[in-house]
C-alpha positions in Angstrom: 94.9 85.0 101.3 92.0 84.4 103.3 92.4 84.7 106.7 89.8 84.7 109.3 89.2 86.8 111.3 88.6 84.0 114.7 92.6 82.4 114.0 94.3 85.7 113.5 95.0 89.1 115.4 94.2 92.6 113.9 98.0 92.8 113.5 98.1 89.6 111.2 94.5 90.8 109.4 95.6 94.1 108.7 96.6 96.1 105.7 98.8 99.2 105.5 98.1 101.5 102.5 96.9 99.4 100.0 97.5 96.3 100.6 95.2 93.4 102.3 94.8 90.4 104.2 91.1 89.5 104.0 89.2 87.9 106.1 85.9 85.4 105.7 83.4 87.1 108.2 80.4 88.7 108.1 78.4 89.1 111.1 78.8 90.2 114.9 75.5 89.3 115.7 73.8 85.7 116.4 74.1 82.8 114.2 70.8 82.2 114.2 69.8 85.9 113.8 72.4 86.4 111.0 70.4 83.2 109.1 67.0 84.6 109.4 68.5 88.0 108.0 70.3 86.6 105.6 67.1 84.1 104.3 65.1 87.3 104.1 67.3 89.2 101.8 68.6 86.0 99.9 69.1 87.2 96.0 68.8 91.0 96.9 71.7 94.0 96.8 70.0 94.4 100.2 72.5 91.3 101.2 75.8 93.0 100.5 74.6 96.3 101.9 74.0 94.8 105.0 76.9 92.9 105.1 79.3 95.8 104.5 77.2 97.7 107.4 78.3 94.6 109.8 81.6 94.7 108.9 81.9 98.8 109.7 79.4 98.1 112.6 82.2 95.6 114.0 85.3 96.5 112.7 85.6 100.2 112.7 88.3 102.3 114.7 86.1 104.9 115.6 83.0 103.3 117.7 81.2 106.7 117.6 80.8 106.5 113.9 82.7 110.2 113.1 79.3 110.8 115.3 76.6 109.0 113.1 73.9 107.1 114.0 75.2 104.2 112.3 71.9 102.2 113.7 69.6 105.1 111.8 72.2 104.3 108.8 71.6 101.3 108.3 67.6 101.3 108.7 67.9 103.7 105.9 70.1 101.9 103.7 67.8 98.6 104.0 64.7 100.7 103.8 65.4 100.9 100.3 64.7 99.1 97.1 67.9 98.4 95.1 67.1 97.4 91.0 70.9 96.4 91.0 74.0 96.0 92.8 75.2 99.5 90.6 72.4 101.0 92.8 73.4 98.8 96.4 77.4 100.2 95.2 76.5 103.9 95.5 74.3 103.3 98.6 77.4 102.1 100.3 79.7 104.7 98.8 77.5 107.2 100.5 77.3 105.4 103.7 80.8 105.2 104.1 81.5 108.6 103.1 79.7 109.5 106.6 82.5 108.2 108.2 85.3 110.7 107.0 87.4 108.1 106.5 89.3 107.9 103.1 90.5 105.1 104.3 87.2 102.7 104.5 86.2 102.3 101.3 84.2 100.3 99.0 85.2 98.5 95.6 83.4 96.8 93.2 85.0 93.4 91.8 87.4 94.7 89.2 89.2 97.0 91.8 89.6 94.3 94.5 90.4 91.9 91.8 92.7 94.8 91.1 94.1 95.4 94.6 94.5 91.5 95.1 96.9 91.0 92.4 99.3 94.2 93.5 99.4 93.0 96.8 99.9 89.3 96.8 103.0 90.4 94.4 101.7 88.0 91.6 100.6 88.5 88.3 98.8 86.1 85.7 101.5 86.8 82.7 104.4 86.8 80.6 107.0 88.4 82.8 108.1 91.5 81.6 108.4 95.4 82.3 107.9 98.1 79.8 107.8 101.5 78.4 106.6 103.5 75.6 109.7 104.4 73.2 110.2 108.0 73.0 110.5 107.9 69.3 109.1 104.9 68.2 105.5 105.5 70.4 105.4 101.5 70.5 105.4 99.6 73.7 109.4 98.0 74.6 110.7 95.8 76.7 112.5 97.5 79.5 113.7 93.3 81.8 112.2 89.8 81.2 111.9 88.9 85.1 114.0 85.9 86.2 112.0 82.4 85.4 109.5 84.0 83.2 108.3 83.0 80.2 109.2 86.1 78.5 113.0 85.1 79.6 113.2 81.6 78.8 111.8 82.4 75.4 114.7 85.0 75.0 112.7 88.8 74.9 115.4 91.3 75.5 115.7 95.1 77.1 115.0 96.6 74.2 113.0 94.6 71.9 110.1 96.6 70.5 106.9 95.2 70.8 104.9 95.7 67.7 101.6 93.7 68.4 100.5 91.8 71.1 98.0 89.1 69.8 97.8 90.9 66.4 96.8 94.2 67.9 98.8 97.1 67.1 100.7 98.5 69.9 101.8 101.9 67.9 100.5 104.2 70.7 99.1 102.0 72.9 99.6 103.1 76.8 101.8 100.8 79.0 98.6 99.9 80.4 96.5 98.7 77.9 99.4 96.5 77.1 99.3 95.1 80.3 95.7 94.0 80.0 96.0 92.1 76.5 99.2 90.6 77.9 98.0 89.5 81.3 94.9 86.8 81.4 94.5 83.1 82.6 97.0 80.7 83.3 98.3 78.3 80.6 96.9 80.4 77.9 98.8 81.8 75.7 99.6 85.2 73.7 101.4 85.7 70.5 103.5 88.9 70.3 105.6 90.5 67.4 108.9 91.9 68.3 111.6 94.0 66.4 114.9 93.5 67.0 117.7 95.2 65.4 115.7 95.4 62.1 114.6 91.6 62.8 110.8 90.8 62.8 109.8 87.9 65.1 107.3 86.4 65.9 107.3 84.7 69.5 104.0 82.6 71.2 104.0 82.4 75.4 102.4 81.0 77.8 101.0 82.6 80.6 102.1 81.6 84.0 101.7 83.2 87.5 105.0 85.7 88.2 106.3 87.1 91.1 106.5 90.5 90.7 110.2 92.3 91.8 109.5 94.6 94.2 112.4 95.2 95.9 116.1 95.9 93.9 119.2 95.6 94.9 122.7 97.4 93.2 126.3 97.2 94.4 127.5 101.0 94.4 131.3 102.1 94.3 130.9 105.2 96.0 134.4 106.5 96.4 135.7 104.0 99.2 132.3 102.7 100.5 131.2 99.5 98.8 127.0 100.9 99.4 124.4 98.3 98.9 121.7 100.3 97.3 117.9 98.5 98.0 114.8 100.1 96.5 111.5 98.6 98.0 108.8 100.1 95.5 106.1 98.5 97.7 105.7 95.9 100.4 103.8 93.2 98.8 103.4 89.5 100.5 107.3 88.9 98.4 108.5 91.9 99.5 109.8 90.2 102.8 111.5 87.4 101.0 113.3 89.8 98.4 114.3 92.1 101.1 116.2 89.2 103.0 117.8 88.3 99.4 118.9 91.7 99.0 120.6 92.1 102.3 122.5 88.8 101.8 123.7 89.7 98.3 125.0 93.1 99.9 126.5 90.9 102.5 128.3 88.7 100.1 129.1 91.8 97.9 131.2 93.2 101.5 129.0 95.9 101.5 130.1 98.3 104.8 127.0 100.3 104.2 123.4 100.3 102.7 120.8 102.6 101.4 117.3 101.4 101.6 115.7 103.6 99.5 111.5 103.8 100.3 110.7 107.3 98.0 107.7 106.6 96.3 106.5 103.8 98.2 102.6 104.1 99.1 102.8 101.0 101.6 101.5 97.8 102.0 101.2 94.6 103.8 101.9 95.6 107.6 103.1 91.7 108.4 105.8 92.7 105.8 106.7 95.9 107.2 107.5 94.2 110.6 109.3 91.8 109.4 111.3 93.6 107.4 112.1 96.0 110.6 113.1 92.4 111.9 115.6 91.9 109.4 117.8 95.5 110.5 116.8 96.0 113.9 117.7 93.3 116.6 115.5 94.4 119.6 114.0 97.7 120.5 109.6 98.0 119.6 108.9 98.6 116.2 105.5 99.7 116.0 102.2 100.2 118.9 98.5 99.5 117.6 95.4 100.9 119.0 92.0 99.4 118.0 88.3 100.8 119.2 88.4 99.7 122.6 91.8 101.2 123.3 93.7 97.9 123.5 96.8 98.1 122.2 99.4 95.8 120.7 103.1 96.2 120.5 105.1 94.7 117.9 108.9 94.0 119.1 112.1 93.2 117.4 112.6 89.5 118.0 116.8 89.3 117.3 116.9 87.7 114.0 118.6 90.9 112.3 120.4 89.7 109.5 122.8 93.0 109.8 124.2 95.3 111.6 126.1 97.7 109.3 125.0 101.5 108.6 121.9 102.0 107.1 120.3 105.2 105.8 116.9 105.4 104.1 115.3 107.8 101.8 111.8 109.0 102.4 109.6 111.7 100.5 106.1 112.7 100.8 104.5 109.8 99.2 106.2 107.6 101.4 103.3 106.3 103.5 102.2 104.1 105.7 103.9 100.6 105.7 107.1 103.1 104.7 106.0 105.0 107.6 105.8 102.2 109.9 109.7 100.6 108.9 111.1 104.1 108.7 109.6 105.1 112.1 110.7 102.0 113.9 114.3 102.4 112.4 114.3 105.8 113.0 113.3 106.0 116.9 115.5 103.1 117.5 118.4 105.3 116.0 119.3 102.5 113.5 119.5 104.4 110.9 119.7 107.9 109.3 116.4 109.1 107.6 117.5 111.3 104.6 114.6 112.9 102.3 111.4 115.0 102.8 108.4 114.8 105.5 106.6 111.1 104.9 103.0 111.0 104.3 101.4 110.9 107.3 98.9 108.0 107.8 99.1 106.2 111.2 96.1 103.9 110.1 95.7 99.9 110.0 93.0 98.7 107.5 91.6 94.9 107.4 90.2 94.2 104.0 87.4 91.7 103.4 86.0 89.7 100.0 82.4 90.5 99.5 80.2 87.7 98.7 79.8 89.0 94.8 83.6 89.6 94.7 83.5 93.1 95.9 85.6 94.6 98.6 85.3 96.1 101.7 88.8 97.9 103.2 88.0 99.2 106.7 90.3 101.1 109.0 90.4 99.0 112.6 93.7 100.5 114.4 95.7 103.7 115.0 99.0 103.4 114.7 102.3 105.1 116.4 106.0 104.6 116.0 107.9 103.5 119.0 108.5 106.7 120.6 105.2 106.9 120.7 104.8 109.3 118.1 101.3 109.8 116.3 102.1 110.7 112.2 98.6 111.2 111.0 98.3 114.1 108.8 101.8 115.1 110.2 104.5 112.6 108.9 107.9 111.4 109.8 110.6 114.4 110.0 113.8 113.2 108.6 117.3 113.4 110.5 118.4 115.3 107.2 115.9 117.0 105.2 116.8 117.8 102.1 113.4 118.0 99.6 114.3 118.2 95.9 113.1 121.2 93.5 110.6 120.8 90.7 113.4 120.8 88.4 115.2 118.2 89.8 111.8 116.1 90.6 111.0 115.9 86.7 114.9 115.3 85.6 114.8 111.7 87.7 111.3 111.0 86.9 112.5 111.2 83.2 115.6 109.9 83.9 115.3 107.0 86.2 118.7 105.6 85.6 119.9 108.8 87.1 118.2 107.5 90.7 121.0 106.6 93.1 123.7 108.7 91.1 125.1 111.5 92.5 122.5 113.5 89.7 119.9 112.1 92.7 120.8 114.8 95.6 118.7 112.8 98.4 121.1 109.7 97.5 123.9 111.8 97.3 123.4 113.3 100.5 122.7 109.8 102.4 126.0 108.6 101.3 127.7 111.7 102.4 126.1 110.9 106.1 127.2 107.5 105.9 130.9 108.5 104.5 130.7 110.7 108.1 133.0 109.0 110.6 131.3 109.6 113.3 127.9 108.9 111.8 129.0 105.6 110.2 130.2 104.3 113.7 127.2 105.1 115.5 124.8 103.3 113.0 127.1 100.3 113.4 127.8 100.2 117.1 124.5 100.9 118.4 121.5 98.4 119.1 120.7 99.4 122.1 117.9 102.1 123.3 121.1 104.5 125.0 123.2 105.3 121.9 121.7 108.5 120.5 122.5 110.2 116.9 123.0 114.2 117.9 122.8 116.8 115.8 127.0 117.3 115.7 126.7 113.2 114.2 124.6 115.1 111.1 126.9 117.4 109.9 129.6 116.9 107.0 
């Protein structure tokens, strides 16, 4: 995706968490200036240093620099003699660190080629998801992802993957596996499978997959037909699975659902607003603030696609994106918020290629939920909180067919607050900015 920065808002070049939306430019400053600079360090790591210092220099949220002198900066930084770009890489790191920022951050090619692939949602691949066995210590198949190869050449949940392009898989880490399987499109890689005591031998080829990253399940929860929706991360799919999910609870005659965001370290923030879009028919969704103190606010726009009860699970590594979707649903009291304190990070990042394929992610905006509300460092409270012990932490971690059961208490206690009367009717009657959920709505 490479969007540029004159066609599109900070809203629509932004990133939330980890995800991007880059954009093609370099320079503030004169054309003609930026061409002489550029002619003189032609074929140098001086180039990408001072490009990254541009980029900070005319993106970043904080125009005092965390109190730098961002000018002396970068007189330093070019004052310097770089032997590689190894050498230019660290001189940046340390620059940036200045900042205090976390957030703006350098990365060489392989961890923006990296951060590409997770957040367009797409991988170069066979199609499938796996685990070590327990027993075995050899890499299985857990799902072949619909229209895959790895599914229309019939690999199972369950078959055990003995070697992947002849290479031993006995104690091989899910991902190192991941790395021999993944690789160009059209290519192909030859794996050996067990099957009940069969030994096969199957050849793939690689193709571009859309990685699931949002799952929906039908729940029978006493009378309440819940349409359970984990969103693991919001990707540039996530908004078109999300909208698939909701319809499949709808045809399922759902009365309820659970949209379940534990876990989920952000994202794209295009996808976060319009998934918002999809449960909440007006009411703001989400205020930006950039350097200058403009701001921008995001609105519902009435294309909901429902209106029934929802509740959503948080815990503290819900950030961000998560933050953003949680806190718009939250203040606009369209649903219940069940779980521990969120994250806490009310920051917008843009993220821009580099012109050797590195990557530049630099915070532009503050964010704050509709009410307002500033979550940095602080987090989203939820309506119940209920945070779960150690013990039972590591059982569903071990155990994640035990998530969304009433083994998970956080689920548990979500469909309790939806399986309250009052509560229920509330969620479903309100869309408007008057209905309130009171304390008395909580209890059961």
């Amino acid at each position: 995706m490479n969007q540029s920065a004159k066609h599109y808002s900070p809203l629509q070049a932004a990133l939330i968490g980890g995800a991007i939306a880059t954009t093609a430019t370099i320079s503030i400053l004169g054309q003609a200036w930026t061409r002489s600079v550029h002619a003189a360090l032609q074929d140098s790591p001086k180039t990408l240093v001072d490009q990254v210092w541009q980029l900070v220099n005319r993106e970043y949220v904080d125009d005092k620099f965390n109190q730098q002198d961002w000018q002396a900066i970068r007189q330093d930084l070019l004052s310097k003699d770089y032997t590689s770009k190894e050498e230019a890489y660290a001189a940046i790191r340390a620059a940036l660190q200045k900042l205090g920022d976390p957030y703006t951050r350098f990365m060489n090619p392989q961890q923006y080629e990296s951060l590409t692939s997770q957040t367009s949602g797409e991988v170069s691949g066979i199609g499938i998801r796996m685990q070590v066995n327990e027993n075995t210590k050899r890499l299985t198949v857990i799902e072949a992802i619909d229209n895959s190869p790895a599914l229309k050449a019939g690999l199972k949940s369950g078959d055990e993957i003995l070697a992947i392009d002849g290479k031993s898989t006995l104690k091989m880490t899910v991902e190192d596996g991941s790395k021999l399987i993944r690789g160009q499109v059209g290519t192909s890689v030859s794996l050996d499978i067990e099957r009940l005591g069969s030994k096969l031998k199957i050849k793939l080829t690689r193709a571009t997959i859309e990685v699931p990253t949002v799952r929906y399940n039908l729940k029978q929860e006493a009378n309440r037909r819940v349409g359970y929706i984990r969103l693991q991360e919001f990707s540039s799919h996530a908004a078109d699975q999300m909208r698939a999910a909701i319809r499949r609870g709808k045809s399922d005659q759902v009365d309820s659902y659970v949209l379940d965001l534990r876990g989920n370290p952000g994202g794209l923030l295009n996808a976060s607003i319009e998934i918002a879009r999809m449960w909440l028919n007006d009411g703001h969704i989400v205020k930006t603030v950039d350097r200058k103190g403009s701001s921008a606010q995001t609105t519902a726009n009435g294309t909901a696609i429902t209106k029934l009860p929802l509740a959503i699970l948080v815990d503290g590594n819900s950030a961000s994106a998560s933050e953003i979707l949680t806190g718009a649903l939250k203040d606009n009291k369209r649903a219940v918020v069940v779980g521990s304190q969120t994250f806490g990070k009310a920051l917008v990042q843009s993220v821009h290629e580099l012109e050797d394929g590195s990557g530049l992610a630099v915070t532009i905006a503050h964010y704050y939920t509709p009410n307002g509300t500033d979550i940095n460092h602080k987090g989203i409270a939820p309506d119940i909180k209920l945070d779960l012990t150690q013990t039972q932490e590591r059982q569903l971690a071990s155990n994640p067919s035990l998530i969304a059961t009433n083994s998970d208490p956080q689920y548990a206690r979500a469909i309790a607050a939806l399986s309250n009367g009052k509560l229920a009717e509330t969620l479903k009657s309100q869309n408007s900015q008057s209905v309130s959920i009171s304390s008395e709505d909580l209890k059961f």
